[in-house]
C-alpha positions as CSV (number, residue, x, y, z in Angstrom):
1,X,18.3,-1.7,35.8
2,X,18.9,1.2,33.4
3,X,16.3,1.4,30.5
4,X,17.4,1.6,27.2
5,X,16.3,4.9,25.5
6,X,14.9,4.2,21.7
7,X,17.4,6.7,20.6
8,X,20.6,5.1,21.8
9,X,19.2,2.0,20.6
10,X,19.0,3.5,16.8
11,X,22.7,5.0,17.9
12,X,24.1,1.7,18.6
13,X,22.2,0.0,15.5
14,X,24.8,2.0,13.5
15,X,27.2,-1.4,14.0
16,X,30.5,-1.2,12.1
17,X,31.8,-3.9,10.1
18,X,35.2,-5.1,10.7
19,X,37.3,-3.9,7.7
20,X,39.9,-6.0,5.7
21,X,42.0,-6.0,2.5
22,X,39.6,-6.2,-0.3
23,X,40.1,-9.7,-1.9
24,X,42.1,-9.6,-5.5
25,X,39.9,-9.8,-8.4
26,X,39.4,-13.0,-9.8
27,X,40.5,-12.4,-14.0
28,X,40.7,-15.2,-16.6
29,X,43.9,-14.2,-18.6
30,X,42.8,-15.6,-22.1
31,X,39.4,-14.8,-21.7
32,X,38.1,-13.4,-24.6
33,X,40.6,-16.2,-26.6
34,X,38.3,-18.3,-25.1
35,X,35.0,-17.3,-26.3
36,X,36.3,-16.8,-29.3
37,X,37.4,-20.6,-29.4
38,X,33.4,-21.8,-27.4
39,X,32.0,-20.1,-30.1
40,X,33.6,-21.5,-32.8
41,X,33.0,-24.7,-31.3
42,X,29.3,-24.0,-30.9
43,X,29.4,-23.1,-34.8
44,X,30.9,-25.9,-36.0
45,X,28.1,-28.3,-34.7
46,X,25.5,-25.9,-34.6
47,X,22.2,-27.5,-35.7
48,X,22.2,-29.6,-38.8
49,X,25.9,-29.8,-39.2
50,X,26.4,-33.4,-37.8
51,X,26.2,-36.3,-40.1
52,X,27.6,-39.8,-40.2
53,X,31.3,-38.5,-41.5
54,X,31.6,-36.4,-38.2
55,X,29.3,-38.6,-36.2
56,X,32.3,-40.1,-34.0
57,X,34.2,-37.1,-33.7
58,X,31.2,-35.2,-32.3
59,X,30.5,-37.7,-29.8
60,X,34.5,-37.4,-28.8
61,X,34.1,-33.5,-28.7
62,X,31.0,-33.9,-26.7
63,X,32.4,-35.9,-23.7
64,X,35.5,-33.4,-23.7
65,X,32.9,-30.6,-23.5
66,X,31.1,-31.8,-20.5
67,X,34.5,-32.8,-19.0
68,X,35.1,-28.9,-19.1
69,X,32.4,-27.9,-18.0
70,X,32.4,-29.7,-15.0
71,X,36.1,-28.3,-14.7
72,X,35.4,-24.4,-14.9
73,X,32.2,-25.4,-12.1
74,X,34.4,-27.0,-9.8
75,X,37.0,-23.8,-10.2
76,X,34.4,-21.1,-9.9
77,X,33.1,-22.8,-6.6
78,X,36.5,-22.8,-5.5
79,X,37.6,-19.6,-6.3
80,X,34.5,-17.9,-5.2
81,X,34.4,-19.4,-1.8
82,X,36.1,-17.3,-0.1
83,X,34.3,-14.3,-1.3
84,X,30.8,-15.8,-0.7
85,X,31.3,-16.7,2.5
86,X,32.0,-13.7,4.4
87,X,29.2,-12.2,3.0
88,X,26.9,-15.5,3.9
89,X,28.4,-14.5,7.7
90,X,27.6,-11.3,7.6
91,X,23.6,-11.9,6.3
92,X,23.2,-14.7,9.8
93,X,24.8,-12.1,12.0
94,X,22.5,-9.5,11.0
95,X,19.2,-11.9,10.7
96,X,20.2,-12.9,14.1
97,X,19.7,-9.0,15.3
98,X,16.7,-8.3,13.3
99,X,15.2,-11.4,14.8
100,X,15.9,-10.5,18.4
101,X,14.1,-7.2,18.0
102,X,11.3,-8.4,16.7
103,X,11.0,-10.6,19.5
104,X,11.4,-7.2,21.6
105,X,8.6,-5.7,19.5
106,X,6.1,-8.4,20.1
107,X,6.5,-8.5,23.6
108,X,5.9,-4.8,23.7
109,X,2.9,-4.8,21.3
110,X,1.1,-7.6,23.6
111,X,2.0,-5.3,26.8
112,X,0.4,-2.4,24.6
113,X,-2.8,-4.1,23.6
114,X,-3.3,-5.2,26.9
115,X,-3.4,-1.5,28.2
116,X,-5.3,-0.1,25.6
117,X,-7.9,-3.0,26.5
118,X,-8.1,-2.3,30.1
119,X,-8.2,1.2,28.5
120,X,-11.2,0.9,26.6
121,X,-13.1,-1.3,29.5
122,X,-12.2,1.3,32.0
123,X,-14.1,4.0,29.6
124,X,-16.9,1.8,28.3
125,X,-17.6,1.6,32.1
126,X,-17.3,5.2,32.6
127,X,-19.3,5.7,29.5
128,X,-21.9,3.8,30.8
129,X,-22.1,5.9,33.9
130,X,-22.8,9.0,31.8
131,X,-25.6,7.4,30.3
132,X,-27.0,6.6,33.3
133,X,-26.5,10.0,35.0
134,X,-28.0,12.0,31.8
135,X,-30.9,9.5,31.4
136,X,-32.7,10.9,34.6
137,X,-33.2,13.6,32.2
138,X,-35.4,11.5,30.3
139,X,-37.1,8.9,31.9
140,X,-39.1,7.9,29.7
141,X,-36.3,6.7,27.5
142,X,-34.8,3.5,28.5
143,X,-30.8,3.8,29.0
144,X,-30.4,0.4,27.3
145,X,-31.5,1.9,23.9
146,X,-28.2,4.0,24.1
147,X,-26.0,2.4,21.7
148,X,-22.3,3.0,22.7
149,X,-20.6,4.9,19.2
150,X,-16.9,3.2,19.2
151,X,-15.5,6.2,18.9
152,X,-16.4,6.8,22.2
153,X,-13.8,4.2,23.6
154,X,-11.2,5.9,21.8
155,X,-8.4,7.4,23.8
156,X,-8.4,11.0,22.1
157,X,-12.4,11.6,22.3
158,X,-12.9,13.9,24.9
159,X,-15.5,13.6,27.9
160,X,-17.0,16.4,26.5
161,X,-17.9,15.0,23.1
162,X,-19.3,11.9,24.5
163,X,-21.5,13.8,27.0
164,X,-22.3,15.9,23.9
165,X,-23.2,13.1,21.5
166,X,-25.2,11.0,24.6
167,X,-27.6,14.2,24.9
168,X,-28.3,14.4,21.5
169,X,-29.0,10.6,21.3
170,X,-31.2,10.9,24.0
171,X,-33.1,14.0,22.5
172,X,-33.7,11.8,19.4
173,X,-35.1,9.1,20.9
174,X,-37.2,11.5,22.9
175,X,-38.1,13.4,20.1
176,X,-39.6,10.4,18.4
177,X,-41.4,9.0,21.6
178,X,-43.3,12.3,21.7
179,X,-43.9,11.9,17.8
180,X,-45.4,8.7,18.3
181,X,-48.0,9.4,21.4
182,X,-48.8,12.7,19.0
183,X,-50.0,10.1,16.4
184,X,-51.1,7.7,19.0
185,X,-53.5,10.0,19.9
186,X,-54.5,10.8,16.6
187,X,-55.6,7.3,15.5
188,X,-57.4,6.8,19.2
189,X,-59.5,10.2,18.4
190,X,-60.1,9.1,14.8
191,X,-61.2,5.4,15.5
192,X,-63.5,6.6,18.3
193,X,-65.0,8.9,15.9
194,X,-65.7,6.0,13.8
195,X,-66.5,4.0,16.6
196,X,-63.6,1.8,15.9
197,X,-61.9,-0.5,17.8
198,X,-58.4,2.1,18.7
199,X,-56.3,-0.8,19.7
200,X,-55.5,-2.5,16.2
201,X,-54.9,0.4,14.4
202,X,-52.4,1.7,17.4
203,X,-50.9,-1.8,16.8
204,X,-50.5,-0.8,13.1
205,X,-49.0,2.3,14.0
206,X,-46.3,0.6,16.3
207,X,-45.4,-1.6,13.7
208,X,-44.1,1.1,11.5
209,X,-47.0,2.2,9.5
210,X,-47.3,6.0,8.5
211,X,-50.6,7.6,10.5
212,X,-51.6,9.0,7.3
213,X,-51.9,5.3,6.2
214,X,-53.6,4.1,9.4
215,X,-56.4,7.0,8.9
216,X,-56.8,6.1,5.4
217,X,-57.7,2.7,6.2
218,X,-60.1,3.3,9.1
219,X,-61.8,5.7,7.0
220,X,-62.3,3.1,4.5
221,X,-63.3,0.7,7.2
222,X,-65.3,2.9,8.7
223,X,-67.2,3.8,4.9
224,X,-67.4,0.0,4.5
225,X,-69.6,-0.8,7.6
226,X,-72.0,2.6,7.2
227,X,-72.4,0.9,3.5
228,X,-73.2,-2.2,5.2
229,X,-75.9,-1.0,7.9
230,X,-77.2,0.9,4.9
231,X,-77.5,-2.6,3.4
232,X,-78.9,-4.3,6.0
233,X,-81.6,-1.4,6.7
234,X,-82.6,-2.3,3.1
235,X,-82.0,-6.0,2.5
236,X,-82.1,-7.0,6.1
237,X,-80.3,-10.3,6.1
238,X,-80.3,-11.3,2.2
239,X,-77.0,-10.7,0.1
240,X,-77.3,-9.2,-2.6
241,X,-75.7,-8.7,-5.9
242,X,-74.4,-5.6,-5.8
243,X,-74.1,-6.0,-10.0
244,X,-77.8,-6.6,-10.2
245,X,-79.2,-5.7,-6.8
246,X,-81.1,-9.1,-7.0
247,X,-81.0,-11.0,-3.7
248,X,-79.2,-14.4,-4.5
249,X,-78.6,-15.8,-0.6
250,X,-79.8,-15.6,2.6
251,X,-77.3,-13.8,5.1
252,X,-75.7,-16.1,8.0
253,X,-74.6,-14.6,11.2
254,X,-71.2,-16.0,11.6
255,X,-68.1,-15.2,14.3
256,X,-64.8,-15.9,14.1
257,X,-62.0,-15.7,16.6
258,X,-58.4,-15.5,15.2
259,X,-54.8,-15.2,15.7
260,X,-54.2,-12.8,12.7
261,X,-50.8,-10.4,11.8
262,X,-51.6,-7.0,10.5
263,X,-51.0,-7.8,7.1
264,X,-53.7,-10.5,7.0
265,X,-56.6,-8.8,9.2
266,X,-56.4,-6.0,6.6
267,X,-56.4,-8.8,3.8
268,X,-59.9,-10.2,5.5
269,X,-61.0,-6.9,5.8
270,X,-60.2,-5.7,2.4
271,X,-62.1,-9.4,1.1
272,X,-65.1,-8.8,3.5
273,X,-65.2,-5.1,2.0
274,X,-65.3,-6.3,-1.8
275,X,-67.8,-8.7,-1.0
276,X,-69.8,-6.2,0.6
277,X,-70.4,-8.4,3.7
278,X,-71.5,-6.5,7.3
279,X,-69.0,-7.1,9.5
280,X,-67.4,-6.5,13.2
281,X,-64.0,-6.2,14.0
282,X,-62.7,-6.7,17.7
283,X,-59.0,-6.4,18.2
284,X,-57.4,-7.5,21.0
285,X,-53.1,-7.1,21.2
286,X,-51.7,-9.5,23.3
């Protein structure tokens, strides 16, 4: 079967129209005798100008009126028949075309969609594989955190970019792995210093928390508990007022095992501190 090229089809669109004799015009001899005569009509019972002496005569008028009316309707529809209704032919015939094309052009959008689907799958796939093939690069960046841009799919993006863009995404992620085992390391030197539990403040660190802010608060931890032996050296177990420095209880040894988020262990420990009461802390991350 021959296929139809798109520019004989816009060729052949340029249908012609079966000419004809144009039909006579349609002229109402006394026509302007006419208004003339309506609108005197219309003036003589315009608004306010019926009373009982021309009561029966307007009624008579009025039923003559709508007789005429309904005349001149019944003439126009008539006479303009045979004008309308070539042109009502015409509008069918050429609804009928436009309607089989668009039938044409939904078929052929479905079949494109379809191919730009398999398309897209095809490339995601392939995509994919690059990701895989440049992670071995970095291995200790999991593939999976390789979001897929959608611009990648797209049938103009070269190979080229996308190899381009998956290195550089790859280099970020590596870039702030290294960033964090720098800091890692710096909260693990500065909580052994202070003989400090590393493991919760690592935690706190994972969790989003600047390392500035991690150090600031084992340093204040870690001031806390020398203020507390330095209590206790003194005091031994009494509390004491630390208003007065008169002892008004008797200390109580007292452990606790709890299930605690960030945000409330440094609550505790910022209560515990305020209260100056010696204390222990033993994370343990599950």
């Amino acid at each position: 079967m021959d296929i139809i090229k798109s520019e004989d089809l816009i060729e052949q669109s340029k249908f012609h129209v079966t000419s004809r004799t144009e039909p006579s015009p349609l002229n109402i001899e006394n026509y302007g005798e006419l208004v003339q005569a309506f609108k005197e009509l219309s003036e003589r019972y315009s608004e306010g100008k019926i009373d009982t002496n021309n009561y029966k005569e307007a009624k008579k008028t009025k039923a003559t009126l709508n007789k005429l009316i309904k005349a001149l309707k019944e003439k126009r529809i008539e006479l303009a028949r045979p004008y309308e209704q070539p042109v009502i032919d015409f509008k069918n015939d050429v609804k009928n075309l436009i309607d089989i094309l668009t039938v044409a052009t939904s078929h052929i959008d479905f079949g494109i969609k379809t191919i730009d689907a398999q398309e897209r799958n095809f490339k995601e796939q392939q995509v994919q594989k690059l990701i895989n093939e440049i992670g071995f690069n970095f291995p200790d960046i999991d593939n999976e955190l390789i979001q897929i841009h959608k611009d990648w799919l797209n049938r103009s993006t070269s190979q080229i970019k996308i190899e381009r863009d998956i290195q550089n995404d790859f280099q970020v992620l590596d870039g702030q792995r290294k960033s964090l085992e720098a800091d890692i390391s710096t909260v693990e030197t500065i909580a052994n210093m202070s003989n400090a539990d590393a493991a919760g403040w690592v935690a706190m660190l994972k969790s989003g928390t600047k390392v500035e802010e991690v150090a600031r608060q084992i340093a204040e931890v870690n001031k806390a508990q020398q203020e507390a032996v330095k209590q206790h050296e003194i005091h031994g177990e009494n509390v004491i007022d630390k208003d007065t420095g008169e002892v008004v209880a008797k200390a109580k040894k007292m452990v606790i095992s709890a299930n605690l988020t960030d945000k409330q262990a440094n609550y505790i420990e910022s209560y515990l501190k305020r209260e100056n009461v010696e204390y222990l802390m033993n994370t343990e991350v599950e």
